[in-house]
N, C-alpha and C positions, 0 to 999 in steps of 0.2 A: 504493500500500500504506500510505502515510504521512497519505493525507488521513481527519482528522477526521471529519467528514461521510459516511464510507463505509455506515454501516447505512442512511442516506437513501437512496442511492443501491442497495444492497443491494434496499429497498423498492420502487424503479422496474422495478431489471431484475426483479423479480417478474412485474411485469405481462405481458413478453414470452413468457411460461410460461402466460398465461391464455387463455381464448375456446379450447381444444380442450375443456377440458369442457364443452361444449356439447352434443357430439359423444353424452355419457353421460346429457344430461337426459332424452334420449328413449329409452335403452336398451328400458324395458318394451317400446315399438311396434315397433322398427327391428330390436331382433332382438341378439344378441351377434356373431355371424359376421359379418354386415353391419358393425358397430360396429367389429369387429376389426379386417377387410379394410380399412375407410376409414380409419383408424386410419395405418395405413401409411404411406399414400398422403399424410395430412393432417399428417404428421410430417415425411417428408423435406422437404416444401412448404414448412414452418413454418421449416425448418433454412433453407433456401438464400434465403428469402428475408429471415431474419434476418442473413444472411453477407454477402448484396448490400447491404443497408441498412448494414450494419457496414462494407462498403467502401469505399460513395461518402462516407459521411461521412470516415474515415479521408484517400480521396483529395482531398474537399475542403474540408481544416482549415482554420479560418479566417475562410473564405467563405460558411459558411451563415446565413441571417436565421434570427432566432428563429422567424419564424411559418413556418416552412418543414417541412412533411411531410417524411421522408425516403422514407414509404414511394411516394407522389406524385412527388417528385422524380427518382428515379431511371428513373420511366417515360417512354419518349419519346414528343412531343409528341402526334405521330398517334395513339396509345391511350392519351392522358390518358381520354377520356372514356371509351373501354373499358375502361377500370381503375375509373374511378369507379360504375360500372354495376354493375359485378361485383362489385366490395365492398359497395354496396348493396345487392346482392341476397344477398350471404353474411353483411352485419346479418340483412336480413329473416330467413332459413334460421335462423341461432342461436334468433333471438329466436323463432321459430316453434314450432323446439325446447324451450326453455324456456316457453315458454305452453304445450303438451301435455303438459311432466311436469310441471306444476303441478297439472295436473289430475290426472294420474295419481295425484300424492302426496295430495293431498288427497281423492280418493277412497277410497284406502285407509286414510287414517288416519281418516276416518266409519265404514270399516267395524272399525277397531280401539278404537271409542270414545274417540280423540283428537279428534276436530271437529265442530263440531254439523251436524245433517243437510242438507243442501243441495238443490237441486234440478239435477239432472243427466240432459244431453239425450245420448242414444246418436243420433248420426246415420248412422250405418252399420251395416253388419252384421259387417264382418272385427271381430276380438276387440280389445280395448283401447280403440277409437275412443271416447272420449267428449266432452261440452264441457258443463263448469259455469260458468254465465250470471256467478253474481253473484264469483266469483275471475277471472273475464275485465274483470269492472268494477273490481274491488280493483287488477285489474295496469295496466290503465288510468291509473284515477286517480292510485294510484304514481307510472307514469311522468311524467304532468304534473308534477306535485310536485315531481320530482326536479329535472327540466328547470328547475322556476321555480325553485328552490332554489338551484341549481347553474350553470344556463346557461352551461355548458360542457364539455365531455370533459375536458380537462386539471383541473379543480376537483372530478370525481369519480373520480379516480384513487385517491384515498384510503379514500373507501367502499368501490369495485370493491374496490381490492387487499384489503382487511379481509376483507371478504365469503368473498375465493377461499378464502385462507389457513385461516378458524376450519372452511371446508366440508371443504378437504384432511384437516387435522386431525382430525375429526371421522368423516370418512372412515374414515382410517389405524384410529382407534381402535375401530372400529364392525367392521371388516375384523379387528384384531385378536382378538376377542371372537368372532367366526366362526370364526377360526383352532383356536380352542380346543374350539369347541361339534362344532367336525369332528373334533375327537382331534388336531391337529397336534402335534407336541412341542413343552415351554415353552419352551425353548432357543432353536427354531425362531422362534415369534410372538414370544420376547424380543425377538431379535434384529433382526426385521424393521420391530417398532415401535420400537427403538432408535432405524434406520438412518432410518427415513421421519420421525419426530417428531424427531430432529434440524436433520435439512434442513427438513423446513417449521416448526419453531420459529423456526430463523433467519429466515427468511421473517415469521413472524409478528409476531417483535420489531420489526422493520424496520419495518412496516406499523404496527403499535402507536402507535410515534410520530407518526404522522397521523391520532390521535383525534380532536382538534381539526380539522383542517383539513377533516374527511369522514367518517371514520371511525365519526363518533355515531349520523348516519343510518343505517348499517349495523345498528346495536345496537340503535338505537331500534325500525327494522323485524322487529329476530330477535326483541325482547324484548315486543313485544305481541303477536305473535304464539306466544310460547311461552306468554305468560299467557292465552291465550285457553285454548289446548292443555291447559293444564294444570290453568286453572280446569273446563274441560267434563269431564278425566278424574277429576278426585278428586271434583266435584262427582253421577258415575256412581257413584264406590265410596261415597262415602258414603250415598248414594242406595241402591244396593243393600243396602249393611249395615241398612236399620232395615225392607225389605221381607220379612213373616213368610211363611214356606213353611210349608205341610200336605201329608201325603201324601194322595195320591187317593183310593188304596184304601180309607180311610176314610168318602169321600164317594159309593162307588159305588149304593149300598142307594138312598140319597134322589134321587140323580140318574135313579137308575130308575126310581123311583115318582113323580117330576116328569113323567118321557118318557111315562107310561102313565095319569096324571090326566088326563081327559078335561073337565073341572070347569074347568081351566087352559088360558088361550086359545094356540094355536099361533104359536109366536114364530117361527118358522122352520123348514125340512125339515131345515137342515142348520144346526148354529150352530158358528163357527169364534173359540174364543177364540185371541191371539198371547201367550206363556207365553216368557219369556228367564228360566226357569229353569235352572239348569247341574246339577241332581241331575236323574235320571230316574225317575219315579214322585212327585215335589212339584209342588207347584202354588201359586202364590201366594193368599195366603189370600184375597187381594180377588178373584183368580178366581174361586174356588168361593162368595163371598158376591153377586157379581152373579147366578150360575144358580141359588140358592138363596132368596136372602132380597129382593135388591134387584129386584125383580118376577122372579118365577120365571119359568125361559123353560123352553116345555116345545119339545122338536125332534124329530122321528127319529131323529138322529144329533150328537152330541155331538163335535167334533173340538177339541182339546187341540195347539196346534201350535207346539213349539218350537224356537225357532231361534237357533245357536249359531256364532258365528262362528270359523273355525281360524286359524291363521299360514298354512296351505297357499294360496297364491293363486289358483288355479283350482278348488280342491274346490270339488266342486257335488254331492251325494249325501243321502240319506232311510235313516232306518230307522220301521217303524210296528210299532205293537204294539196288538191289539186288549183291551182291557179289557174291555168286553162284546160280545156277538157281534152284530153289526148294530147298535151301537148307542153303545158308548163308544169312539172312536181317540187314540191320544197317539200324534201324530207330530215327528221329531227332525229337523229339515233341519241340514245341515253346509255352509255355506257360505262359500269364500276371501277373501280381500278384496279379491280384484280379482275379484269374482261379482257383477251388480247383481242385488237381489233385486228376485224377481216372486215374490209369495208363490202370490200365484190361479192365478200359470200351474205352477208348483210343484206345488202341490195338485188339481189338475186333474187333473195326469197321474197324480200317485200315488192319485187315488181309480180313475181307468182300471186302474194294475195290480191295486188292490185289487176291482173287478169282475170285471178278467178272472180272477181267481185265487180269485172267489167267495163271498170274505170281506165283499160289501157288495151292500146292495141298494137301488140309488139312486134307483130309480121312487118319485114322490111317493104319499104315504097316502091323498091326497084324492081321495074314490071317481073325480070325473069325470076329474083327471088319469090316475089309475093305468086306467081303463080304456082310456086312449091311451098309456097308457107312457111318461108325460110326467116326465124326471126331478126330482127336487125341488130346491127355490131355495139358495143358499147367503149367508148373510150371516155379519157380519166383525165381532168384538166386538175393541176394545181399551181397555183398562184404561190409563188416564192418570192419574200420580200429579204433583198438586201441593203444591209445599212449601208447610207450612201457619206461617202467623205466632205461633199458638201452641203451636211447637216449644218444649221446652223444652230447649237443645244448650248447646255453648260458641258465644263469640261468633269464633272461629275457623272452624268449622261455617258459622255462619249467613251469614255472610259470602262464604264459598263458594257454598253456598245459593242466597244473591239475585244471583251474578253467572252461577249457573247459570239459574236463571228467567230472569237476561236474555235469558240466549245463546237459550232456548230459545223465545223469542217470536220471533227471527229464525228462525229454524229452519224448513223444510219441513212438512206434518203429518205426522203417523203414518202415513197411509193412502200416500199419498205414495211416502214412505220405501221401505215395504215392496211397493210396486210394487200398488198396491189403487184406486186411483183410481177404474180404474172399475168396482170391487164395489159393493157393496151394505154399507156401515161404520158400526157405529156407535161413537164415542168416549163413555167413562165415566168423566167425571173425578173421581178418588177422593182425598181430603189424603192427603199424608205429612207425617206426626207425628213428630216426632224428638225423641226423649226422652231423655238420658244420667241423668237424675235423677229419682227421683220425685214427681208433682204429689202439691199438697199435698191434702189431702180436707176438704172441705166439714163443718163440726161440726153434727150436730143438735142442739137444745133444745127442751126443753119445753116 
């Protein structure tokens, strides 16, 4: 009780509290019941073998070498090596753990516009399964790193411990904010972020003091990757704030008299612009100036298809609304963020119920087609804005800006992204101009 040194020590028996959240990395796939149950089972285990390690030391004071395992030591000789199996194979299991919510988290934060777009292989069919190539090389090369860095367990005690501690915390407080958004009482979520920010404060503190010793790399790794995060999310909003909306209805007249120009070569049976509009009835003005002015495309059918991501993690649903009959659709996909989009196969089915329902008539115009009943082609317009050097913004902006352009040259393409690969796509890359001030104007003279 008397020794000095005690929050050092504080910060050790921390670590004996860690490696069950493992158990929560994988929640999304494993399920909570499952999580629950093993839960259990991987607590009383945790206890008795913390209590047996806490004995033989106790019974042999004195006597232990430094480099001496306790958790090792106490096994008898004949299942030394069956103990060494089993812990390594319950490394592997965590760590396997933790490389599939990695993925998991980073897939949903692409769909929450926290990460730039990545490419991601579904190799099964049960829900969840997925695996992104280049955060399996990120974790990879990580771990090298760390190893060469550290070269040894004992000399990354002090990362680990940092790490658990700021994730608990952040937990607690994340948990607490949920308490609220459910109606909990304030008394209640006071009380409870009291009792847990307490206890893992002290924890915290503890660990704190091993900044130096480990601790940086911890920081080092949350903190470029929050800048990544955060440069991709404001570099979105600010991006969205300078893109001009028009409403449609405005355009419907010209868009018609485009579809029924005969003079104007057929650019497609079906032309499908992607619209991340969030009013219903707008359209981005660079939308409507590619079907218009930027070589008029005339089509049969005109599809408008926007797509709005929710907090719901599995919504997957459409709503469509006809603008002209056979001929203009603005459709609204709602999709979760744990939904990989396939936009074509999406649109596929909802042009199916809009057949069976009458509203569409999909046979191609072109005599020889239609007199087989052949339906017509669909191609894929996306509208790609890049930030333009003769913005005229703050240099706080632009800065954002160019580290957004970075991010976004690593990035997947659009067609990609949106599950189009193998349509038929074409990308239109248009500047964005960001203006907070007025350019100055050019003086005529005589």
């Amino acid at each position: 009780m008397h020794y000095p040194g005690w929050m050092f020590i504080l910060g050790a028996v921390f670590l004996c509290t860690t490696g069950a959240e493992a158990l929560y990395s994988d929640l999304g796939h494993c399920g909570r019941l499952n999580i629950s149950v093993s839960w259990i089972f991987v607590k009383i285990m945790l206890i008795l073998n913390y209590l047996g390690q806490g004995a033989w030391i106790i019974a042999h004071k004195g006597a232990i070498a430094s480099d001496v395992n306790p958790f090792y030591a106490i096994m008898p000789n004949g299942f030394l090596i069956a103990g060494i199996i089993m812990s390594t194979g319950a490394a592997i299991i965590a760590s396997q753990a933790l490389i599939s919510g990695s993925f998991t988290l980073i897939s949903e934060a692409i769909n929450l516009d926290f990460w730039p777009r990545m490419h991601i292989k579904y190799p099964g069919t049960i829900k969840g399964q997925l695996y992104v190539p280049a955060i399996n090389m990120f974790l990879f090369i990580g771990c090298v790193l760390t190893v060469v860095i550290f070269r040894s367990s004992a000399r990354m005690e002090a990362a680990y411990g940092l790490a658990i501690t700021v994730t608990m915390l952040t937990t607690t407080v994340l948990l607490g904010f949920y308490l609220r958004s459910r109606g909990v009482a304030s008394w209640i979520t006071a009380l409870f972020m009291l009792v847990f920010i307490a206890l893992e404060g002290a924890f915290f503190t503890a660990n704190v003091f091993k900044f130096m010793h480990g601790g940086w790399f911890t920081v080092l790794i949350a903190g470029l990757l929050c800048a990544v995060m955060l440069a991709w999310h404001i570099g979105r909003r600010v991006r969205s704030r300078f893109i001009d909306y028009k409403p449609l209805d405005g355009y419907v007249d010209i868009i018609n008299d485009i579809r029924n120009d005969r003079e104007i070569a057929k650019y497609a049976s079906n032309v499908v612009y992607i619209s991340y509009s969030q009013t219903e009835g707008q359209v981005e003005s660079k939308l409507l100036y590619s079907i218009i002015n930027k070589q008029p495309k005339r089509a049969d059918h005109y599809w408008i298809v926007r797509i709005y991501h929710v907090d719901e993690p599995d919504t997957l649903e459409y709503s469509s609304k006809t603008i002209v009959h056979d001929a203009l659709f603005l459709v609204t996909l709602r999709i979760g963020f744990k939904v990989r989009p396939q936009v074509s196969v999406y649109l596929r089915q909802i042009v199916e119920d809009l057949v069976a329902d009458n509203q569409l008539n999909l046979t191609s115009t072109y005599p020889s087609m239609m007199r087989h009943s052949i339906p017509g082609d669909f191609r894929f317009v996306i509208i790609q804005r890049v930030f333009s050097q003769s913005s005229n913004c703050k240099p706080s902006e632009r800065r954002i800006m160019a580290i957004y352009e970075l991010l976004r040259h690593i990035t997947i393409t659009a067609d990609k992204a949106l599950g189009l690969d193998t349509s038929i796509v074409t990308v239109e890359q248009v500047p964005l101009i960001i203006n907070n001030r007025p350019n100055r104007r050019i003086t005529r003279i005589s």
